[in-house]
C-alpha atoms as an extended CHARMM CRD file, in Angstrom:
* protein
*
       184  EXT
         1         1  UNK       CA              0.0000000000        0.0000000000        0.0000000000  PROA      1               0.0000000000
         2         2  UNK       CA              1.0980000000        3.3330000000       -1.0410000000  PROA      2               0.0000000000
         3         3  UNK       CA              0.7260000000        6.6860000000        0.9710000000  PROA      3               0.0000000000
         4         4  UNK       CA              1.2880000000        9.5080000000       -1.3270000000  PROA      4               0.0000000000
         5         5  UNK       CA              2.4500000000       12.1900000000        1.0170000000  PROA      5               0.0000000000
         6         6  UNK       CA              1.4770000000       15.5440000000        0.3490000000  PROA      6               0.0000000000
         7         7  UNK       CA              2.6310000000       17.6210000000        2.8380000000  PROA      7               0.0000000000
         8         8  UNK       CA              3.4000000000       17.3540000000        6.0640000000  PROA      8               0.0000000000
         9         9  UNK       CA             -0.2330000000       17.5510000000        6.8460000000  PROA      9               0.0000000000
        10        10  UNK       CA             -2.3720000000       16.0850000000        3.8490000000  PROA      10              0.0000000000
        11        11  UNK       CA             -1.9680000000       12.3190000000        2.1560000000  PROA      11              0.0000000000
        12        12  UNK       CA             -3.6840000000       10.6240000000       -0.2380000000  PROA      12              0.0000000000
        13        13  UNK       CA             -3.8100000000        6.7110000000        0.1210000000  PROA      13              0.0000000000
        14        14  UNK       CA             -4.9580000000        3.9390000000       -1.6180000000  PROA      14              0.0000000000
        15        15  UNK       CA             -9.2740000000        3.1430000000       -0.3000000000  PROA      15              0.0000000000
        16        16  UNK       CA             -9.8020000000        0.0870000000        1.3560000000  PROA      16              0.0000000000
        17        17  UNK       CA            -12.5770000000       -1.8930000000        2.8590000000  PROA      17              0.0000000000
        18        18  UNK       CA            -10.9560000000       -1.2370000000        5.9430000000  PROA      18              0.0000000000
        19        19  UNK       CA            -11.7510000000        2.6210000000        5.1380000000  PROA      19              0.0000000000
        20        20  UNK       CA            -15.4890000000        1.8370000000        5.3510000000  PROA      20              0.0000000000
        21        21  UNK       CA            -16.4230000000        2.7750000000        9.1880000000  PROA      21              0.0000000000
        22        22  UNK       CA            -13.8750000000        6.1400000000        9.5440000000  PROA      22              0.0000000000
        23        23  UNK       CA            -15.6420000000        7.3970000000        6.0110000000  PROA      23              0.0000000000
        24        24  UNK       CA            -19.1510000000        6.1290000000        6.6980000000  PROA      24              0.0000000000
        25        25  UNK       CA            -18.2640000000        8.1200000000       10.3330000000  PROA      25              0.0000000000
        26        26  UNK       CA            -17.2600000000       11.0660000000        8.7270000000  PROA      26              0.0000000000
        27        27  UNK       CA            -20.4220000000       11.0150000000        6.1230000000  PROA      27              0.0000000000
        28        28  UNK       CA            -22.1080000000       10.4970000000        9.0480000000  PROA      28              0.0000000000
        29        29  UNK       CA            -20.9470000000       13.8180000000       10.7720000000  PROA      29              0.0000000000
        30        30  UNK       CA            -21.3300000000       15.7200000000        8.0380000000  PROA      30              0.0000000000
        31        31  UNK       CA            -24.7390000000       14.8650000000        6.1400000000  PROA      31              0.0000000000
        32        32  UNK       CA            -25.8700000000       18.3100000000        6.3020000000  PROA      32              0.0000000000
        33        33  UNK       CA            -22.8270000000       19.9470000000        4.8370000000  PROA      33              0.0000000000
        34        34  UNK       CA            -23.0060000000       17.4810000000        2.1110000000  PROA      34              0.0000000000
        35        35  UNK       CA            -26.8340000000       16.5850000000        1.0670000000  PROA      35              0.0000000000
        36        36  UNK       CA            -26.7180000000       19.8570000000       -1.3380000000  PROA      36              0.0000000000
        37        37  UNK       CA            -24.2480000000       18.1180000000       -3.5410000000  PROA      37              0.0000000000
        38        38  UNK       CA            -24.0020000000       14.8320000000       -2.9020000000  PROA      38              0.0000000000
        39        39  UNK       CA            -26.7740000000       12.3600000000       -4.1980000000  PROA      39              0.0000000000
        40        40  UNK       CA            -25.1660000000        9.4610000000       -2.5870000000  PROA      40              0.0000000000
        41        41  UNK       CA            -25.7580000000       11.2060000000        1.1150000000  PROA      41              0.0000000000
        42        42  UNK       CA            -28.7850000000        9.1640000000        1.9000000000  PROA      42              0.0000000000
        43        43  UNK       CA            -28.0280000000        6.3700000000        0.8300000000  PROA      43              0.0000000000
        44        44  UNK       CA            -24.8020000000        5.9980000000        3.0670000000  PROA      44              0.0000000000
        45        45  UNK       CA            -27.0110000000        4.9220000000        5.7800000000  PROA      45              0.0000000000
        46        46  UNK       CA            -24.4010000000        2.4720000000        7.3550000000  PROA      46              0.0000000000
        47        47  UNK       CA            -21.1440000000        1.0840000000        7.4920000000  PROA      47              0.0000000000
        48        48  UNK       CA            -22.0020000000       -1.7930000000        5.6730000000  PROA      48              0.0000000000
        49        49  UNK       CA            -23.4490000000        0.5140000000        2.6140000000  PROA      49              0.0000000000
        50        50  UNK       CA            -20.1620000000        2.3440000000        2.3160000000  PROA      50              0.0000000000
        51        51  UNK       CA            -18.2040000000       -1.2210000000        2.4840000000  PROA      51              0.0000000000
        52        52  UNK       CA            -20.5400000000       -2.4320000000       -0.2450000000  PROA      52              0.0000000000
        53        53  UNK       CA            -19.5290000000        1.2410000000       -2.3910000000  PROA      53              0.0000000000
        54        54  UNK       CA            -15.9620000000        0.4000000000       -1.6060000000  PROA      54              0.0000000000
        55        55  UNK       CA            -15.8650000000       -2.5990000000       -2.8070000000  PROA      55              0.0000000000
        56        56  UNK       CA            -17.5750000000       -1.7580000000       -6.0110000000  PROA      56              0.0000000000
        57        57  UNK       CA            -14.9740000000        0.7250000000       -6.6610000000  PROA      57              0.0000000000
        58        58  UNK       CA            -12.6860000000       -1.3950000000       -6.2480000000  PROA      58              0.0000000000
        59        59  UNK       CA            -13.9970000000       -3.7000000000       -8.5880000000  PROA      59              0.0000000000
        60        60  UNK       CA            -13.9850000000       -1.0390000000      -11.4080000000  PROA      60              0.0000000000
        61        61  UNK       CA            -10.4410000000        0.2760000000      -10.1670000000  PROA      61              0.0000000000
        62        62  UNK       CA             -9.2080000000       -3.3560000000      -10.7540000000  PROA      62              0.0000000000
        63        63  UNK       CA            -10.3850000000       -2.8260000000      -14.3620000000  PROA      63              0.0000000000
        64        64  UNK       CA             -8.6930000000        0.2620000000      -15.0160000000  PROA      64              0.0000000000
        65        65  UNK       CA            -12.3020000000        2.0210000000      -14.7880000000  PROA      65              0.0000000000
        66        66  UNK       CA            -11.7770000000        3.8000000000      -11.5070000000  PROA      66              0.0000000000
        67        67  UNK       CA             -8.4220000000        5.2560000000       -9.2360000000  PROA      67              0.0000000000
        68        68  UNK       CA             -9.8660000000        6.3050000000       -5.9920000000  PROA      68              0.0000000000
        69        69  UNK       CA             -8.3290000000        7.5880000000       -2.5600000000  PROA      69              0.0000000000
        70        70  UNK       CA             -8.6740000000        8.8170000000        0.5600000000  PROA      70              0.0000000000
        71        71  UNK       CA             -7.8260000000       11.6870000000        2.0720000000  PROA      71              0.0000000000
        72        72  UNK       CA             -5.8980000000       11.8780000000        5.1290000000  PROA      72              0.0000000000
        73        73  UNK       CA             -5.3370000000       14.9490000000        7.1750000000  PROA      73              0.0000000000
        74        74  UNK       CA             -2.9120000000       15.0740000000       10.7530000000  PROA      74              0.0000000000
        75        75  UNK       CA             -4.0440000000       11.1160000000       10.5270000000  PROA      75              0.0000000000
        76        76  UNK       CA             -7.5780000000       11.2230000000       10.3630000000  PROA      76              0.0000000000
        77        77  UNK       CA             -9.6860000000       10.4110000000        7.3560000000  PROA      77              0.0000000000
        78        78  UNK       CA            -10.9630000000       13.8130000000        5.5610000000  PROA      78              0.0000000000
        79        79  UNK       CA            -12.9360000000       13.1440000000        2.7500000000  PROA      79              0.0000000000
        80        80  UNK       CA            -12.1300000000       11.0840000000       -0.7810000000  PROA      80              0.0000000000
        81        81  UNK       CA            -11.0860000000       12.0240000000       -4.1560000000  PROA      81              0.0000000000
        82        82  UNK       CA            -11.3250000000       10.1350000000       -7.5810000000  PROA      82              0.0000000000
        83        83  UNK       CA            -11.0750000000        9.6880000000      -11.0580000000  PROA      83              0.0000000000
        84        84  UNK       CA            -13.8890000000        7.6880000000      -12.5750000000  PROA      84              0.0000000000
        85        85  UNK       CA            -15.3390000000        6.7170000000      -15.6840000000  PROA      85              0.0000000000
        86        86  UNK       CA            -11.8420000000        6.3150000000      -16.9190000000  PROA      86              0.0000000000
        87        87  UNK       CA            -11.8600000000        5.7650000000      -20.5950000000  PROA      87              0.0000000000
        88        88  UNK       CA             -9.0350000000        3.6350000000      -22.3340000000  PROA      88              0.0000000000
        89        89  UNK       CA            -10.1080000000        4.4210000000      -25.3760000000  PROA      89              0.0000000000
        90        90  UNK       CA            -10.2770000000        8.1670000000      -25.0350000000  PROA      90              0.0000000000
        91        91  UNK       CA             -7.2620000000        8.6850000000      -22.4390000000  PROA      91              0.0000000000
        92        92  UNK       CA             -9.4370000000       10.9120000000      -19.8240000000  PROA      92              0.0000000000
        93        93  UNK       CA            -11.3930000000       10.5690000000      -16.7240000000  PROA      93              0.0000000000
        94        94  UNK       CA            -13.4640000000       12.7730000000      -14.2090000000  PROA      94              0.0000000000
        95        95  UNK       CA            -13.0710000000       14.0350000000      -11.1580000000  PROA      95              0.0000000000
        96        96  UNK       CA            -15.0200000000       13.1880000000       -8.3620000000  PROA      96              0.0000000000
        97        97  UNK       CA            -13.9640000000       14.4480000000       -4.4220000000  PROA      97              0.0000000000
        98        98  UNK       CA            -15.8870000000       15.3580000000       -0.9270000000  PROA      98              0.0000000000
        99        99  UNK       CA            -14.5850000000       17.0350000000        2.3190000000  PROA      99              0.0000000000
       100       100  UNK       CA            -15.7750000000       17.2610000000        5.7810000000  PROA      100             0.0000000000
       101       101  UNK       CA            -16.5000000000       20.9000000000        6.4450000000  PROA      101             0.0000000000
       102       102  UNK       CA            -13.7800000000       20.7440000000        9.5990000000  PROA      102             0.0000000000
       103       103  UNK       CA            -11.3310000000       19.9520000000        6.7650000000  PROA      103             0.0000000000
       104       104  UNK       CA            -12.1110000000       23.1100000000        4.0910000000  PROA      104             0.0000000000
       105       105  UNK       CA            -10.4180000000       25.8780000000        3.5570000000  PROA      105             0.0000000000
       106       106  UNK       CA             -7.2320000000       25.3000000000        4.2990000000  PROA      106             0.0000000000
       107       107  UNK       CA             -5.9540000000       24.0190000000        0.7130000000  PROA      107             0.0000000000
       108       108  UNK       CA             -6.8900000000       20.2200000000        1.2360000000  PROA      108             0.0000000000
       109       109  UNK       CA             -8.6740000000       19.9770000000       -1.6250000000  PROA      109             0.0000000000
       110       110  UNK       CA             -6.5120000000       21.8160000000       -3.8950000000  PROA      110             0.0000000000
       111       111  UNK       CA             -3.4390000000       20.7370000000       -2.7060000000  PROA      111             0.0000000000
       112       112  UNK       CA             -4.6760000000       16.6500000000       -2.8570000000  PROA      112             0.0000000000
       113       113  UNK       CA             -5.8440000000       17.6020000000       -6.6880000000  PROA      113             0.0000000000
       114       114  UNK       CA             -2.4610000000       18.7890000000       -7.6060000000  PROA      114             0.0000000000
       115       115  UNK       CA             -1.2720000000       15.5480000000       -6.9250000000  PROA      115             0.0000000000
       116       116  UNK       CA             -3.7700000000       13.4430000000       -8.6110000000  PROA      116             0.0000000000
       117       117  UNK       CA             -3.3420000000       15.2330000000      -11.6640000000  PROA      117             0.0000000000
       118       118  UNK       CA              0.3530000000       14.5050000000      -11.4600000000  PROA      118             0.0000000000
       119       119  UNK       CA             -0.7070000000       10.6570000000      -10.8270000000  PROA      119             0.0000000000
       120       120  UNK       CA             -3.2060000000       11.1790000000      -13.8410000000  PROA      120             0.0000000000
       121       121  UNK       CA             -1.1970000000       12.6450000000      -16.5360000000  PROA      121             0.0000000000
       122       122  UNK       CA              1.9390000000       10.5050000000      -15.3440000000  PROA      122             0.0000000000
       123       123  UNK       CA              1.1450000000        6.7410000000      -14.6410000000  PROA      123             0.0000000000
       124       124  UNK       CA             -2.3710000000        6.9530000000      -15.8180000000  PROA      124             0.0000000000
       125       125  UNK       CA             -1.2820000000        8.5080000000      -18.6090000000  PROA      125             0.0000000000
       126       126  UNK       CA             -4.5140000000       10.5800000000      -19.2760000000  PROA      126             0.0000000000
       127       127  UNK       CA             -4.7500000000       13.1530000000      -21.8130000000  PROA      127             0.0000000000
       128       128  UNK       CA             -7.5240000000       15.1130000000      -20.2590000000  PROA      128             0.0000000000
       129       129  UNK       CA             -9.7390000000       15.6890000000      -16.7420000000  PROA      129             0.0000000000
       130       130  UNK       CA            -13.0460000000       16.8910000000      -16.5770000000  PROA      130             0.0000000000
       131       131  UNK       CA            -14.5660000000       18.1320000000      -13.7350000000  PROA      131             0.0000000000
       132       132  UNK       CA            -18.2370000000       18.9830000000      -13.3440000000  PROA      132             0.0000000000
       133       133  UNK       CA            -19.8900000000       20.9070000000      -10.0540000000  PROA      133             0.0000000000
       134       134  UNK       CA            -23.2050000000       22.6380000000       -9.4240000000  PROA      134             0.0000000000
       135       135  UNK       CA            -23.2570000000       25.6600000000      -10.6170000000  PROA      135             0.0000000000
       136       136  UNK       CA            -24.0790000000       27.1730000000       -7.1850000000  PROA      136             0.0000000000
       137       137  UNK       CA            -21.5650000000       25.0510000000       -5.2520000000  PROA      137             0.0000000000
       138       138  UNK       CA            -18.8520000000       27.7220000000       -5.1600000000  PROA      138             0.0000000000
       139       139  UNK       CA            -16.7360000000       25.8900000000       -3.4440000000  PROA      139             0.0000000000
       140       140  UNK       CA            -16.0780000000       22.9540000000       -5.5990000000  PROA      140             0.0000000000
       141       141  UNK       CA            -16.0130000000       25.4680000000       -8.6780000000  PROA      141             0.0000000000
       142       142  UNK       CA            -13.2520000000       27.1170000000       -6.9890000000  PROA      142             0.0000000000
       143       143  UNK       CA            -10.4790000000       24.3250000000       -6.5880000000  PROA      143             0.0000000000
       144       144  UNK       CA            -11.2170000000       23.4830000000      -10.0020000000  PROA      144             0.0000000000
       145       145  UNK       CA            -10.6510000000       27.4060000000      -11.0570000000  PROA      145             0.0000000000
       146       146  UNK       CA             -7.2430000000       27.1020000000       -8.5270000000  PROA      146             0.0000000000
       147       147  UNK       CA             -6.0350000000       24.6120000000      -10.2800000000  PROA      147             0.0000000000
       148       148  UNK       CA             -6.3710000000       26.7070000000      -13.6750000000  PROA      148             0.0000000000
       149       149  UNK       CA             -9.3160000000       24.0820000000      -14.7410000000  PROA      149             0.0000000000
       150       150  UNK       CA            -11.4300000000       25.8670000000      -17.5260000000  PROA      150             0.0000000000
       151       151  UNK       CA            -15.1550000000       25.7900000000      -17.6350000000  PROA      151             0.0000000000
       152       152  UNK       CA            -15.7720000000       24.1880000000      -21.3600000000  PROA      152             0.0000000000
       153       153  UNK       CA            -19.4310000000       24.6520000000      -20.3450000000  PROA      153             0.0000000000
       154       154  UNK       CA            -22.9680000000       25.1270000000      -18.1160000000  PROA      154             0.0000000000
       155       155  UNK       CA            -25.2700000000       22.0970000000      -19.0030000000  PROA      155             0.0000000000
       156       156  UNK       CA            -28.9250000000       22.6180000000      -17.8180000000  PROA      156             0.0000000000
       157       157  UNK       CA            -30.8040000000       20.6680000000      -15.5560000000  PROA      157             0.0000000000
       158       158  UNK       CA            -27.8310000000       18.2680000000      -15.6770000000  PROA      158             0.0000000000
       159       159  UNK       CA            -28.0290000000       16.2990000000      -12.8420000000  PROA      159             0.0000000000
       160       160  UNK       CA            -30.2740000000       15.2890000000      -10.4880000000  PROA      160             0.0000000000
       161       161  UNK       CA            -29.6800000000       16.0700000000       -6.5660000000  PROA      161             0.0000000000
       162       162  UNK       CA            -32.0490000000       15.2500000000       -4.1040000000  PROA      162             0.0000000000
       163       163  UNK       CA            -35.0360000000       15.0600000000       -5.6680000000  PROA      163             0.0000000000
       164       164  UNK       CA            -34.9770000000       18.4290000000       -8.0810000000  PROA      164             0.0000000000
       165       165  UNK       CA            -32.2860000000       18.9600000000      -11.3240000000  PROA      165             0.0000000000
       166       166  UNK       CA            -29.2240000000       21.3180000000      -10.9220000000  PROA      166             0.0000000000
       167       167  UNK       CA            -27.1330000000       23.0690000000      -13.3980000000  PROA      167             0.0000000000
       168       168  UNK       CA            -23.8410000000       22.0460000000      -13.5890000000  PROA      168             0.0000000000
       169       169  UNK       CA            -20.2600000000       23.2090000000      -15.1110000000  PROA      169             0.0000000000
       170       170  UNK       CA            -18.2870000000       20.9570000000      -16.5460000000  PROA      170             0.0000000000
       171       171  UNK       CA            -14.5660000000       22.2700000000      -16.5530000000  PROA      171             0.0000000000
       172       172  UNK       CA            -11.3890000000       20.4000000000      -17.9200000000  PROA      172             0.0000000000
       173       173  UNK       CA             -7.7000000000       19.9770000000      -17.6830000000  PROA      173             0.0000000000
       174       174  UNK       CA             -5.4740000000       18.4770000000      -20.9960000000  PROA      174             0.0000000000
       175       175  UNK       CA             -1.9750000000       17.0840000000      -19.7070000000  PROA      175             0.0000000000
       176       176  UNK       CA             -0.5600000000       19.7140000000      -22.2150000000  PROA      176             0.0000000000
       177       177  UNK       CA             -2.2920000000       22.5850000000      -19.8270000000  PROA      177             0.0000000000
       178       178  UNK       CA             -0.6300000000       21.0180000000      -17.4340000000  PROA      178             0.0000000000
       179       179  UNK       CA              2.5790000000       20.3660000000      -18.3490000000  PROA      179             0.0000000000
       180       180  UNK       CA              2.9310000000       23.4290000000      -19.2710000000  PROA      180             0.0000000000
       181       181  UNK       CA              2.2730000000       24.8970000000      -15.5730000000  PROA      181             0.0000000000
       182       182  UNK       CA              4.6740000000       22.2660000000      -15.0140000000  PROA      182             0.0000000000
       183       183  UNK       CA              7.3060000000       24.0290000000      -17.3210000000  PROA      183             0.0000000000
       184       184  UNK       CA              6.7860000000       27.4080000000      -16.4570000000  PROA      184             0.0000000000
């Protein structure tokens, strides 16, 4: 198992089953703070429902379909962060991630998606990232628009969150955008 070490405060390491209660925990603590823009919120209901997510990520992660962490902060589990709906064929993926609110704003976010984009573009060898976010989830929109992400465009009524359908930007990152920040 790999722990890809950030900083001296923020890691990102491999998910694992054994991830299940200190995530379901921290869902737990923080369904409030996430119900506006997560549709998964409710049905987390247990340990045993995040185990059974887990292990279908897994699943697709073991077929190249999936790369998925978790985020570690002073040693305690903070949220997750993925790429999903990797395509072979296409060479791109998108981003997926989540916080507990104790844990934003203070560069988490940003700082653990500057290093999966590095993991990305270099052994995943991607060619491009999309990320999409409600429109009226600042938050998420900004550590996309840190990391120099540009919004390709607003889709209407794209996606359905509890219940009622929410606008959402889709923004991207080609590893030529990147590698140039790299350069420079």
């Amino acid at each position: 198992m790999f722990i890809n070490i950030i900083d001296k405060h923020i890691s990102l390491k491999p998910t694992e089953i054994g991830d299940a209660e200190p995530l379901f925990n921290l869902v737990d603590q923080n369904r409030t703070h996430l119900k506006p823009w997560m549709p998964w919120v409710d049905a987390t209901a247990t340990v045993a429902d995040e185990s059974h997510f887990i292990e279908g990520m897994l699943t697709k992660q073991a077929r190249g379909e999936v790369f998925l962490t978790t985020i570690i902060v002073d040693g305690e589990v903070a949220g997750m962060l993925d790429i999903h709906n990797i395509s072979a064929a296409n060479h791109r993926g998108e981003i997926g991630y989540w916080l507990g609110a104790t844990f934003e704003g203070h560069g988490v976010m940003t700082k653990s998606l500057e290093r999966l984009e590095e993991i990305a573009f270099t052994e995943l060898e991607l060619h491009k990232l999309q990320l999409g976010a409600d429109v009226a989830n600042t938050r998420s929109r900004s550590v996309a628009e840190r990391r120099q992400y540009h919004l390709d465009a607003t889709l209407p009524e794209n996606e359905l969150i509890n219940d009622h359908y929410v606008d959402e930007a889709i923004y991207s990152l080609t590893v030529d955008e990147w590698s140039q920040r790299q350069d420079d």
